[in-house]
C-alpha positions in Angstrom: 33.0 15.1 3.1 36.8 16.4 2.7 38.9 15.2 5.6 42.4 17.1 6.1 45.3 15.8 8.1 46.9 18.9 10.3 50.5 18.0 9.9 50.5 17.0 6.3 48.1 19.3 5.0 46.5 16.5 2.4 43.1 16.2 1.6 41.5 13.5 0.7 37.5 13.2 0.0 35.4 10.6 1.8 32.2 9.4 -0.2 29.5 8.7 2.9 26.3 7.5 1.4 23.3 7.2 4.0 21.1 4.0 3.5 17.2 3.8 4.6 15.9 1.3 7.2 12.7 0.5 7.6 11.7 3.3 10.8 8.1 4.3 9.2 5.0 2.5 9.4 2.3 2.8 6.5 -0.4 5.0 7.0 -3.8 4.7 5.4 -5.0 8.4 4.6 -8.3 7.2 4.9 -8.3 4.3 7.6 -11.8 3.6 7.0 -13.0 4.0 3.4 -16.7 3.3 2.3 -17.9 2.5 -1.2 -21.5 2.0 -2.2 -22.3 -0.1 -6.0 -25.4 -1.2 -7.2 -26.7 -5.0 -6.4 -26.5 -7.1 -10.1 -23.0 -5.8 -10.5 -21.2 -6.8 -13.1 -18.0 -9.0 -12.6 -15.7 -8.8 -11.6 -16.6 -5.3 -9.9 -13.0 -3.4 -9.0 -13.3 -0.7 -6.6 -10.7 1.7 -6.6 -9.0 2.6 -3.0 -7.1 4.5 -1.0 -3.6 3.2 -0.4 -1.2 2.8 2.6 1.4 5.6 2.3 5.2 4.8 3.5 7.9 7.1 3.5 10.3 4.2 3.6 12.3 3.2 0.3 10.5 0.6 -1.8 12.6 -2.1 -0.3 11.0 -1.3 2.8 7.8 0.2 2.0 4.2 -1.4 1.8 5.0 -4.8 -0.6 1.8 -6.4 -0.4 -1.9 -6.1 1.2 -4.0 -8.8 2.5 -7.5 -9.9 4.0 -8.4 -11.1 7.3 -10.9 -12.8 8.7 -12.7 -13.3 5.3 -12.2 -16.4 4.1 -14.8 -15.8 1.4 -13.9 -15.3 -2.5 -16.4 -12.9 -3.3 -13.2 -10.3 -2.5 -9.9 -10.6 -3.3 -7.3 -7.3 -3.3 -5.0 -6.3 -6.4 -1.7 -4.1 -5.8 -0.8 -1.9 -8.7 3.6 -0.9 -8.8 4.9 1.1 -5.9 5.3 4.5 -6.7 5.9 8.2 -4.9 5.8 6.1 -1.6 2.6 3.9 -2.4 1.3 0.9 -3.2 -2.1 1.3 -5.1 -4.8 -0.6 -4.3 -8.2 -2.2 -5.8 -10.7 -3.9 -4.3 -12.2 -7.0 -6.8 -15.7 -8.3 -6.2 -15.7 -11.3 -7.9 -19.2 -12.2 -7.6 -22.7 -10.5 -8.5 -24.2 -9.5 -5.3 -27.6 -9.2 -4.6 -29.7 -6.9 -1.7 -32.5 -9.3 -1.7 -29.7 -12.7 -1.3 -28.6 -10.4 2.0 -25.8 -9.0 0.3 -26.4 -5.5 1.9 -23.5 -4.7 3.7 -19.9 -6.3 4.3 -17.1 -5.2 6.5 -13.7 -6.2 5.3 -10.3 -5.7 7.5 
């Protein structure tokens, strides 16, 4: 910005730089995803998916994802680096499942 005084005439530039809060929540593009893999998997199993987007800077972005309600270890999550406005995520299944054990179907939040 150039700010001039009226009854000295000078100018003098003013540097104004805007800094980001944190006024956007992630979004998943896909708020429920589904994946299907064959029982005997081999492990660990990582399932690609899709991640929160946040059009907040990386300070204030997605930093980290989490489980709940599943205190089990056949799952765990891995984050990639941020980048364009994400946090990339995998899903790890640690564990060979098996349809005829009852491993048919899990819901994870």
């Amino acid at each position: 910005a150039v700010v001039s005084t009226q009854s000295t005439g000078e100018i003098e530039e003013i540097e104004i730089t805007i800094t980001d809060i944190n006024d956007n929540s992630p979004i998943f593009d896909q708020p429920k995803q589904s994946q299907s893999i064959d029982e005997e998997n081999s492990v660990p199993t990582v399932l690609f998916l899709s991640p929160a987007r946040d059009d907040d800077s990386e300070q204030y972005s997605v930093n980290r994802y989490e489980l709940l309600d599943h205190s089990s270890d056949t799952f765990s999550l891995q984050a990639g680096t941020w980048s364009a406005g994400s946090l990339p995520l995998s899903l790890i299944i640690n564990r060979k499942l098996d349809y005829d054990a009852g491993d048919t179907q899990f819901e994870l939040v």
